[in-house]
C-alpha positions in Angstrom: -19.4 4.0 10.2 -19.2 1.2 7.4 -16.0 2.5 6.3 -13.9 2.4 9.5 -15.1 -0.9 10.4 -14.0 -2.6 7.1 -10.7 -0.8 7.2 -9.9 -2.2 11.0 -11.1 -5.6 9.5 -8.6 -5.3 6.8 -6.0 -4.3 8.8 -6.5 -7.0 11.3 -6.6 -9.6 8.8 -3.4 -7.9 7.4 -1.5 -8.7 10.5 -2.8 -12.2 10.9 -1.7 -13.0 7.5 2.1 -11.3 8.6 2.4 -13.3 11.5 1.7 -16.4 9.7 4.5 -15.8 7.0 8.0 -18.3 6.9 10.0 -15.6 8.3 9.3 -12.4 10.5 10.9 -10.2 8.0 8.1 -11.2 5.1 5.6 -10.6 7.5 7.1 -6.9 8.3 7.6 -6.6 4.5 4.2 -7.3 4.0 2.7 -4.9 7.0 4.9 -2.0 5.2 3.5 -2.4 1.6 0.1 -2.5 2.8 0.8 0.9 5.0 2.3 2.1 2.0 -0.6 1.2 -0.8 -3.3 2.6 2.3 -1.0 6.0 2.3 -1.2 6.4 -1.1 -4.8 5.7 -1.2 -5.2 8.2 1.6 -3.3 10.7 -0.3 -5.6 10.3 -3.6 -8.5 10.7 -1.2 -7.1 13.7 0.4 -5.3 16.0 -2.0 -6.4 14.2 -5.9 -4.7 16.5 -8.2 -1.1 16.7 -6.4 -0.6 13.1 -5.3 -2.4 11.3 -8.6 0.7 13.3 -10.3 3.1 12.2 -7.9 1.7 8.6 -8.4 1.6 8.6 -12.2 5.0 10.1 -11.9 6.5 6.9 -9.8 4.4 4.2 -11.5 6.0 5.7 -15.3 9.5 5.4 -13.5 9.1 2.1 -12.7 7.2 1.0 -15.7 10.1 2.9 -17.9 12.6 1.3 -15.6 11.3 -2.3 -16.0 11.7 -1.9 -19.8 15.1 -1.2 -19.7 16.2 -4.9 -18.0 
């Protein structure tokens, strides 16, 4: 019960932080990357093996891509 309760307190400080951005776009910007980072985190929790591949996967294309600028 812990758990869920911290998560909606997360998420609702999330959005307060969004709607107190400069401009509406930020704050949607920032609503999506934090979706994004909990659906990954979901996904480790849920399947491990598949998605911590698929994660190492992006993270060395970035990291790889980052070196080449």
């Amino acid at each position: 019960m812990f758990l869920p309760i911290l998560a909606a307190t997360f998420y609702l400080f999330t959005f307060i932080a969004a709607f107190k951005m400069e401009t509406p776009l930020k704050g949607l910007l920032f609503i999506l990357a934090v979706a994004g980072i909990s659906a990954i985190l979901y996904l480790f929790i849920l399947f491990p093996g598949i998605s911590g591949v698929a994660v190492a996967l992006m993270l060395g294309a970035f990291i790889l891509r980052q070196g080449s600028r």
